[in-house]
C-alpha positions as CSV (number, residue, x, y, z in Angstrom):
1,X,-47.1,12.7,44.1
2,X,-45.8,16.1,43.8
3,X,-43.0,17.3,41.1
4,X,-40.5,17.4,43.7
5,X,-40.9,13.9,45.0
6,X,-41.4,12.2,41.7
7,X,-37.6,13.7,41.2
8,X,-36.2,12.3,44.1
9,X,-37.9,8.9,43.6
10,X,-35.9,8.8,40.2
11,X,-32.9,10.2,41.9
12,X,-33.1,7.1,44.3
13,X,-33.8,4.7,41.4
14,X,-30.7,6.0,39.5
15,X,-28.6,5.3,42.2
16,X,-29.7,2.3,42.6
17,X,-29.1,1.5,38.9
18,X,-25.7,2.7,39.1
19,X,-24.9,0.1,42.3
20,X,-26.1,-2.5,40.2
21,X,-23.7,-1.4,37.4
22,X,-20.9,-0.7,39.3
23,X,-21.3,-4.2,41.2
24,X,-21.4,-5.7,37.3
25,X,-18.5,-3.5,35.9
26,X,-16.1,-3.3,39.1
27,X,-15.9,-6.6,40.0
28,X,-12.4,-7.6,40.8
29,X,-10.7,-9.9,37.7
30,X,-8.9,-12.6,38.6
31,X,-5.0,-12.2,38.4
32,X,-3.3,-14.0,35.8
33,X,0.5,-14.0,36.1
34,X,2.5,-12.7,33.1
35,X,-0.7,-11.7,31.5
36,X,-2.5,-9.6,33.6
37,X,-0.7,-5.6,34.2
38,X,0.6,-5.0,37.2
39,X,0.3,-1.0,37.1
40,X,3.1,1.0,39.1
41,X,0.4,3.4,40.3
42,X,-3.4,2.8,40.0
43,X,-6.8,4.0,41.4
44,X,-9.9,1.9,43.5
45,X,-13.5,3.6,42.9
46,X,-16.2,1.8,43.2
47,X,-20.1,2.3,43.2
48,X,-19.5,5.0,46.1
49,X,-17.9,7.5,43.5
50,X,-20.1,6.8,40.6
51,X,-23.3,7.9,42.2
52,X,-21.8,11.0,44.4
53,X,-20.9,11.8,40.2
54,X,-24.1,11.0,39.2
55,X,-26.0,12.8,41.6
56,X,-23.6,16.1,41.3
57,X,-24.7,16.1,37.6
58,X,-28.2,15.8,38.5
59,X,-28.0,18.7,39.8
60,X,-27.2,20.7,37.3
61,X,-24.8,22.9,39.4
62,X,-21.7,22.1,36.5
63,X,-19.1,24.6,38.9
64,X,-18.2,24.1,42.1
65,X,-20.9,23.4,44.5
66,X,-22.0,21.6,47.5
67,X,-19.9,19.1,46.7
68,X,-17.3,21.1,46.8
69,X,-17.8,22.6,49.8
70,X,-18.2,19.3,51.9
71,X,-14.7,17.8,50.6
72,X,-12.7,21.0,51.2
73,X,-14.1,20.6,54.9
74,X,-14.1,17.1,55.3
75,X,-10.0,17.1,54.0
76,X,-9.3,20.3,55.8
77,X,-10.5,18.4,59.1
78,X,-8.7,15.3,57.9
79,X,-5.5,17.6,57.6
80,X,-6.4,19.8,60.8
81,X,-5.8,22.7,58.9
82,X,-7.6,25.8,58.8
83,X,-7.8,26.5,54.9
84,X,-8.3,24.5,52.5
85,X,-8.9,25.3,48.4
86,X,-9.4,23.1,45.6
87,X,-7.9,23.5,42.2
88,X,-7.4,21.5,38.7
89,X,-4.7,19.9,39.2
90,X,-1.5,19.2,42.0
91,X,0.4,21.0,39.6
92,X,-1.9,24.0,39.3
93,X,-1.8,23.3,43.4
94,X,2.0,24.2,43.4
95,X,1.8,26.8,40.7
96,X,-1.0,29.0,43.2
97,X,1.1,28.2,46.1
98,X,4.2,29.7,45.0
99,X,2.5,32.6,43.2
100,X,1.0,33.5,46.6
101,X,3.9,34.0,47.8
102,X,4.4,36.6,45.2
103,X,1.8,38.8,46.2
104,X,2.7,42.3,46.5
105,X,-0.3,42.2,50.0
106,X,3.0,40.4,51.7
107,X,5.7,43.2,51.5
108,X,9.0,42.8,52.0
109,X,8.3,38.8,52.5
110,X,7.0,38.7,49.0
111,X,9.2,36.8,45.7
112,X,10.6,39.0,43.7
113,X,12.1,38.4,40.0
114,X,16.0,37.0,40.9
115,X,15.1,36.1,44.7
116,X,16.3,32.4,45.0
117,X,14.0,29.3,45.9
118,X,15.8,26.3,47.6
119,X,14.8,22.7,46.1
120,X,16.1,19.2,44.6
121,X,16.5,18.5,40.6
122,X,15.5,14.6,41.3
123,X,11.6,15.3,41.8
124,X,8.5,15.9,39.3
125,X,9.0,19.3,36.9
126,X,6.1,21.4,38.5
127,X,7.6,21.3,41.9
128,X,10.2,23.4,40.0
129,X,8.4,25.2,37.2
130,X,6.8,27.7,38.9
131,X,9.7,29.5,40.1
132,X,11.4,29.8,36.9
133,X,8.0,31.0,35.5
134,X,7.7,33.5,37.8
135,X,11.4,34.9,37.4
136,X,13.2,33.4,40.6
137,X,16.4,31.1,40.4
138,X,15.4,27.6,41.6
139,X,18.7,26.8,43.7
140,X,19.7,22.9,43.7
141,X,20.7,20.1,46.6
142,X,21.9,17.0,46.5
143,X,20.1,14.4,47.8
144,X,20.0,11.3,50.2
145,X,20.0,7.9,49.3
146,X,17.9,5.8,50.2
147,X,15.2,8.5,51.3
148,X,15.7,10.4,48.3
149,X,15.1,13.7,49.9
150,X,17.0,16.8,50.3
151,X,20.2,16.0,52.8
152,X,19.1,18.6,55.1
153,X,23.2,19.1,56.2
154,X,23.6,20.7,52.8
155,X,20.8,23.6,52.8
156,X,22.7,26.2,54.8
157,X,25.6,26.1,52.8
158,X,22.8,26.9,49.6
159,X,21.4,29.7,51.9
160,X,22.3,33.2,50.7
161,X,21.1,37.1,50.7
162,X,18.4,36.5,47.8
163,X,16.7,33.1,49.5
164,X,13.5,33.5,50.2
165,X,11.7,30.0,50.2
166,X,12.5,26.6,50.5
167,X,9.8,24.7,47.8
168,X,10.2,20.7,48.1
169,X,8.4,17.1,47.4
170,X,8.2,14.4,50.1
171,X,9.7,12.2,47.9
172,X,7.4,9.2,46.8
173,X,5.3,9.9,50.1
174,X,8.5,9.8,52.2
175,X,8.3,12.6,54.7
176,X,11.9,15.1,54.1
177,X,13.4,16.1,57.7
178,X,11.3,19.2,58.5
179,X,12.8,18.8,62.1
180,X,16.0,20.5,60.4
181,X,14.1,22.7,57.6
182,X,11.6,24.4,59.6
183,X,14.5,25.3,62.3
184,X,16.5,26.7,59.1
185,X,13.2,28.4,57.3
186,X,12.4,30.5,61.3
187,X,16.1,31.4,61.4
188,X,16.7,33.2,58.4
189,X,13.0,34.3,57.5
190,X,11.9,31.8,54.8
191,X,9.1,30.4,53.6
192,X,8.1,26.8,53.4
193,X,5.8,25.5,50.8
194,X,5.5,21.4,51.1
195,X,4.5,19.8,47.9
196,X,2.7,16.7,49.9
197,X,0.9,15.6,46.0
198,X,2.6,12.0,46.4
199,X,2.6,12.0,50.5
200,X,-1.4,12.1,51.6
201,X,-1.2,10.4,55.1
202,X,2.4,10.7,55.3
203,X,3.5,11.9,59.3
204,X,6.7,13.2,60.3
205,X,7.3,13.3,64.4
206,X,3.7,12.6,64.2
207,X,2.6,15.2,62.5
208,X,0.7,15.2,59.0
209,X,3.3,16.5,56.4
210,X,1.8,20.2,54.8
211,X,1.2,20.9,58.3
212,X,5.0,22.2,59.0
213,X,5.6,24.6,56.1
214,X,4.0,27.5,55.0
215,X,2.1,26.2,52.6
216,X,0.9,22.1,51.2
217,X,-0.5,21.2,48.0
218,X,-1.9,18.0,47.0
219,X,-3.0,16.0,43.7
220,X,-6.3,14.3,43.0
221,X,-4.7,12.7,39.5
222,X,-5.6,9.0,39.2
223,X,-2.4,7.6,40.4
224,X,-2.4,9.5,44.0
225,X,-3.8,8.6,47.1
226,X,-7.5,9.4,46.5
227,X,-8.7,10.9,43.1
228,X,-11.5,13.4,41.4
229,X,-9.9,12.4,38.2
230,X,-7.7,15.3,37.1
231,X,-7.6,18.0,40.7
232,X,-5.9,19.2,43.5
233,X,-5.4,21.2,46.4
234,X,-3.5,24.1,48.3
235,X,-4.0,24.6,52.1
236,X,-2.5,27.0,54.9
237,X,-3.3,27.9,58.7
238,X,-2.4,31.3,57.4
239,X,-5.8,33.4,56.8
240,X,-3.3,36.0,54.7
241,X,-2.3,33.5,52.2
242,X,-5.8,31.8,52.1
243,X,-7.2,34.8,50.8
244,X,-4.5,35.7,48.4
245,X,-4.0,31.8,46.9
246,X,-8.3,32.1,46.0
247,X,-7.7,35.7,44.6
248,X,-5.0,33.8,42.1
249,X,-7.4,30.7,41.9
250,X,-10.0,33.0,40.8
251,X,-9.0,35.1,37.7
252,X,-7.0,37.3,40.4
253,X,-9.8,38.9,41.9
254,X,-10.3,41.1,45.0
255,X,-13.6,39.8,45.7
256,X,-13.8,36.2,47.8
257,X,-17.7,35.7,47.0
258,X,-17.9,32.2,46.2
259,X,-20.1,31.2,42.8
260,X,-23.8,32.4,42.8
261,X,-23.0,34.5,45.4
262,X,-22.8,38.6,45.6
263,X,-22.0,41.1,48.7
264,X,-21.1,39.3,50.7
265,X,-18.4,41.7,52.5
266,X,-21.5,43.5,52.2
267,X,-19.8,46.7,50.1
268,X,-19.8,45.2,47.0
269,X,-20.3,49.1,45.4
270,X,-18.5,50.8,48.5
271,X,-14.5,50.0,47.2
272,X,-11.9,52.5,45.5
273,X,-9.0,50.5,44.5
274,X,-6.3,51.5,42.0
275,X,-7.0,53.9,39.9
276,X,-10.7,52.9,39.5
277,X,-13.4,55.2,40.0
278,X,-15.0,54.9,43.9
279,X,-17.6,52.6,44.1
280,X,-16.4,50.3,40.9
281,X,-18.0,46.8,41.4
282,X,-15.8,45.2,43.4
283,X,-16.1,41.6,41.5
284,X,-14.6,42.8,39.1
285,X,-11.8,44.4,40.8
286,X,-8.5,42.2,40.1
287,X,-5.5,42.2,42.8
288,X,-3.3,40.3,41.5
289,X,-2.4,38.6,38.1
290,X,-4.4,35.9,38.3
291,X,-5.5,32.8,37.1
292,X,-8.8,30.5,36.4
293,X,-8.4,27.2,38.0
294,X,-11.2,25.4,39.8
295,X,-12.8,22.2,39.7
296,X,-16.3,20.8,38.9
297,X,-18.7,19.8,41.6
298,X,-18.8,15.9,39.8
299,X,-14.8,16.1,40.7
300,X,-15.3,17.0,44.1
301,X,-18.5,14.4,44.3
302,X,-15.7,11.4,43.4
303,X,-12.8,12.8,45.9
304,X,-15.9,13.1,48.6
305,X,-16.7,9.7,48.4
306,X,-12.7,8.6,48.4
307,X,-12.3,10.4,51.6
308,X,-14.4,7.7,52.9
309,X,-11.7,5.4,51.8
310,X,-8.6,7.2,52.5
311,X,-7.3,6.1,55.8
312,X,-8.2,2.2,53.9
313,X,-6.1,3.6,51.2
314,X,-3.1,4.6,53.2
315,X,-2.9,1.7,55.1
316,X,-2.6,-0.5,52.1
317,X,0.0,1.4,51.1
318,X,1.7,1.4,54.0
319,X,1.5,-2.9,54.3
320,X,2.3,-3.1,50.6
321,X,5.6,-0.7,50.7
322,X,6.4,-3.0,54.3
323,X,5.7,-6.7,52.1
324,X,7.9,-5.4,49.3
325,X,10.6,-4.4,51.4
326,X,11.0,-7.8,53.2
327,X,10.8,-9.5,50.3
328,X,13.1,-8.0,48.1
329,X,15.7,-8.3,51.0
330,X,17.2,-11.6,48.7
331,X,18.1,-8.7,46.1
332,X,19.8,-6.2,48.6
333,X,23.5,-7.0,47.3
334,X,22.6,-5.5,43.8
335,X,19.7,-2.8,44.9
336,X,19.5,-0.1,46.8
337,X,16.1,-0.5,49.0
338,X,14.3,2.2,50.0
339,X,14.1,3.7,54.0
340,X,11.7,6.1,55.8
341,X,13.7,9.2,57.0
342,X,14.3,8.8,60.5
343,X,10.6,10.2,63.0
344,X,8.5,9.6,59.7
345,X,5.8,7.0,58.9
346,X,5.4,7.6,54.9
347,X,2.6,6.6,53.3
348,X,4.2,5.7,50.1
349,X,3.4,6.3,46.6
350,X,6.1,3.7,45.4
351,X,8.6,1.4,45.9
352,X,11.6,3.0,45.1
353,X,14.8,0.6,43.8
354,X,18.6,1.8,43.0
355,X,20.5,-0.8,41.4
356,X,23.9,-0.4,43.1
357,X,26.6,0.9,40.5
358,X,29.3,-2.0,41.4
359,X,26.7,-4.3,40.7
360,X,27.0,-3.5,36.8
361,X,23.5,-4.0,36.0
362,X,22.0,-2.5,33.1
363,X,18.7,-0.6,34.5
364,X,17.3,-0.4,30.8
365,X,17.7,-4.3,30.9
366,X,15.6,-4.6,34.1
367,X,12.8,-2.2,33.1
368,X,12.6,-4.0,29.7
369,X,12.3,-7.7,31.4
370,X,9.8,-6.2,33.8
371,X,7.9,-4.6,31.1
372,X,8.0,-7.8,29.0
373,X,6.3,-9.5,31.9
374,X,3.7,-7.4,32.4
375,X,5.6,-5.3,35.8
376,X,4.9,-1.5,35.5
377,X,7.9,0.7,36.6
378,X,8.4,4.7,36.3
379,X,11.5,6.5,37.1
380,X,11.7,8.9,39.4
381,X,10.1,11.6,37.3
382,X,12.8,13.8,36.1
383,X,16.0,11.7,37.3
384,X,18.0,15.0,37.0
385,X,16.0,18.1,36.1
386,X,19.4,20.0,35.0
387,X,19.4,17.8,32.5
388,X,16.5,18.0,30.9
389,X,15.9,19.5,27.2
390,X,13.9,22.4,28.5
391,X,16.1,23.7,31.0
392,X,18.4,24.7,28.7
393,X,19.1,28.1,29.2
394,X,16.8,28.5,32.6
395,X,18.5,30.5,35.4
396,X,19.5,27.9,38.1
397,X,22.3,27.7,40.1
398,X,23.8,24.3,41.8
399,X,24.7,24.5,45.3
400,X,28.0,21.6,45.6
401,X,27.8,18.6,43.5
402,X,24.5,16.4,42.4
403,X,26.4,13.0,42.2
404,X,23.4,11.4,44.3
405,X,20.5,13.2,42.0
406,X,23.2,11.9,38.9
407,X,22.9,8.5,40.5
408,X,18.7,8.7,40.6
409,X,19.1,10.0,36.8
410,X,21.0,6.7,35.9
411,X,20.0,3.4,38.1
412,X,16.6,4.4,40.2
413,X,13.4,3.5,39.2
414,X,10.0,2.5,41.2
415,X,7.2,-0.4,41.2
416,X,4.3,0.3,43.0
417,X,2.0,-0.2,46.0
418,X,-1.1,1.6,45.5
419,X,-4.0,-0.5,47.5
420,X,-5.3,-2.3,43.9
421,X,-2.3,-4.6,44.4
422,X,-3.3,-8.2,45.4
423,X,-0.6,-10.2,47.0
424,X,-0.3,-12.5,44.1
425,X,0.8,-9.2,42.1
426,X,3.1,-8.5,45.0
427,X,4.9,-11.7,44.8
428,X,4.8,-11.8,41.2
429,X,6.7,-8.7,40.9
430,X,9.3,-9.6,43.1
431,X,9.7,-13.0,41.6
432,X,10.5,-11.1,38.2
433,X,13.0,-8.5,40.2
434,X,14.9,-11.5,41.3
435,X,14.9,-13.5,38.1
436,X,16.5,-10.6,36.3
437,X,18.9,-9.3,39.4
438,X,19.8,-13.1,39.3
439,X,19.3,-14.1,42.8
440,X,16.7,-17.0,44.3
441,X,16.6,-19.4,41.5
C-alpha cells in the first residue's frame, strides 16, 4: 500500500470514528419541563459538520480553501446571486458592505463623510455602526408594529440632498416592504444594502430577500439559520462592488488573486498605480483602506455541511413561528403578536411578543418568570439605539417621532423557534407565557 493510500484509509477510519462519536455525543436528551433550557436561539450540527471539520484540518490548508470555495458557490446558487464572499462575522458582513460603498472606484455614487444613510434605531448595533464609523449621519424611522420594520410611508419624508443609501435589517427574518423601498432607492439614486443576517430563506413577492438591494449580508454566528461558528457573508449581482468588497476583505488590496495563488490577471509586474514606481508588484498594491477579514476552511467545512440542512432548517422555523402564533392567540388581549409584512413568507429568527401598554404588565416581571422556569428570551437587540450609552454624542438625526421604536425599547421581547425546539418545549413555553399574562388557568 502506497503513502498516499495508507492516508486516505486513515482519513476514512477517522471519519468513521467521528460518526460513532457524534452518534454517542449528539444524541437528543430527553426534555424535562422546568429543568431542561429552552434557548431563544440555538444551533443543530450533527456528525455531518464534525467530519467536513475534521477533514478540512486534515488537510492542513488552515486559510481558506476548498472548502471555502464549494460553500460560496453552493450559497451563491442557493441565493441565485452572482457574487458571493465570505467573511468573519455578519457584522464584519455589514461593515465591508457599506465600506464598498465608499470606494472612491464608484465616483459620484460613492459615501462621503456627512452624506446621510436611511435606517431604524430598533435593530442590532452593527446594522448601524458602520456608518457612524465611516463619518455618515445614520438618519432614523419609526417603525411598524407588529412587523417591526421600517413604515415604508415615512422614508420620503427622511429623504433629503445628502441621502445616499438606505442600510436596513429584515427584522427577526421578517422580510421589510422592498415593493416600496426599491421604487424609492431607483427614484432618487440610492443605494440599497439588505442586512438579511437574521432572514436566510426569507422571500418577499417571491423573491429571496438580499436579492432586491444593492447589496445582502448574512451571519454564520451559532444562533442564525446555519452556522461555521463565528462567520458571515456579503453578496451582489454587481461585478463592480464584488471586486471592491474582496479588495476591503483583503487588507485593501488591488490584486484579486485568491490564497496560494499569483498572476493571475497575468501582469502581476506590468501595473503603475499611484505614485508607485511602474511595474511595482501588484499584490502589494493597496486600493483602498482596507481590512483583513476572512474565514478558515474548517468554518467553511461546518457551513458546507449545513447547507445540506438549510431548506430543513427553514422550514422548522417557519412551522414553529406558525405553532406559536396559534397558540398564543389565548394571550392576544395583553400581547402584541407578531405578523409577516404583507407578499412576504419570513423565515423567522424569533417569536416576537409586545405586551400591550393598557394591559399594565411589567415586562421585567415576565422575563423574570420565564427565566425562572427555564424560558430563554432576548429583547430586540438594542430596543432604541438613540438611547444607548455609546451613542452619546454620535451624529444622527431623527426623521418625526420614534414612539413605536420607544415602544420596542420598553415592552418587546422574543422566544424562539430555531428547528432544536421539540413541541413539548413549544407548549411549555407558552404554558409559562400564559401563567404569568394570567389567562388559561
Amino acid at each position: 500500500m502506497s503513502t498516499q493510500d495508507k492516508a486516505q484509509q486513515l482519513r476514512q477510519q477517522i471519519a468513521q470514528l467521528v460518526d460513532e462519536y457524534a452518534a454517542i455525543a449528539m444524541a437528543p436528551r430527553p426534555f424535562e419541563a422546568g429543568k431542561t433550557v429552552i434557548p431563544p436561539s440555538g444551533k443543530v450540527i450533527d456528525g455531518a459538520e464534525l467530519k467536513n471539520m475534521v477533514e478540512a484540518s486534515l488537510d492542513g490548508w488552515l486559510t481558506t480553501g476548498r472548502f471555502n470555495d464549494m460553500f460560496e458557490k453552493r450559497l451563491a446558487a442557493f441565493l441565485g446571486v452572482r457574487h458571493l464572499l465570505t467573511t468573519n462575522s455578519g457584522s464584519s458582513a455589514n461593515l465591508l458592505a457599506f465600506s464598498a460603498l465608499t470606494s472612491p472606484k464608484l465616483g459620484e455614487r460613492a459615501i462621503r463623510k456627512g452624506d446621510e444613510v436611511i435606517g431604524v434605531a430598533a435593530g442590532f448595533p452593527t446594522t448601524v455602526n458602520p456608518i457612524l464609523q465611516f463619518g455618515a449621519v445614520p438618519v432614523f424611522v419609526d417603525v411598524d408594529i407588529p412587523t417591526y420594520n421600517i413604515k415604508p410611508e415615512l422614508i420620503e419624508a427622511a429623504i433629503t440632498s445628502k441621502t445616499k443609501a438606505i442600510m436596513l435589517a429584515h427584522t427577526l427574518g421578517n422580510p421589510y416592504n422592498l415593493k416600496v423601498i426599491r421604487e424609492l432607492c431607483d427614484r432618487y439614486g440610492l443605494w440599497l444594502i439588505e442586512d438579511c443576517c437574521d432572514a436566510l430563506g426569507s422571500t418577499y413577492d417571491g423573491k429571496l430577500v438580499g436579492t432586491f438591494g444593492d447589496i445582502g449580508t448574512l451571519s454564520f454566528y451559532p444562533a442564525h439559520h446555519i452556522t461555521m461558528g463565528e462567520g458571515g457573508a456579503v453578496f451582489t449581482n454587481n461585478t463592480e462592488l464584488k471586486k471592491i468588497i474582496e479588495s476591503f476583505r483583503d487588507w485593501g488590496r488591488d490584486c484579486y488573486c485568491a490564497p496560494g495563488c499569483d498572476n493571475t490577471c497575468g501582469k502581476r509586474f506590468g501595473w503603475q498605480l499611484g505614485s508607485l514606481p511602474a511595474g511595482y508588484d501588484h499584490k502589494y498594491t493597496y486600493s483602498h483602506l482596507g481590512y483583513n477579514l476572512k474565514i478558515t476552511d474548517m468554518q467553511a467545512a461546518c457551513a458546507l455541511a449545513q447547507l445540506d440542512k438549510v431548506e430543513s432548517f427553514i422550514q422548522a422555523r417557519k412551522d414553529n413561528f406558525r405553532y406559536l402564533s396559534n397558540a398564543l392567540q389565548s394571550c392576544s388581549e395583553f400581547l402584541i403578536l407578531p405578523q409577516a409584512t404583507e407578499n412576504s413568507d419570513p423565515s423567522w429568527f424569533g417569536f416576537p411578543i409586545t405586551i400591550r401598554p393598557e394591559s399594565g404588565i411589567s415586562r421585567v416581571d415576565v422575563l423574570q418568570y420565564l427565566d425562572q422556569h427555564r424560558v430563554g428570551t432576548r429583547l430586540l437587540f438594542a430596543g432604541n439605539l438613540t438611547r444607548q450609552p455609546y451613542m452619546d454624542g454620535q451624529p444622527y438625526r431623527i426623521s418625526g417621532e420614534l414612539n413605536n421604536t420607544d415602544l420596542v425599547m420598553n415592552n418587546t421581547f422574543w422566544i424562539g423557534v430555531h428547528p432544536a425546539l421539540t413541541q413539548d418545549m413549544l407548549d411549555y413555553s407558552v404554558e409559562k407565557i400564559e401563567t404569568i399574562i394570567g389567562v388559561n388557568f
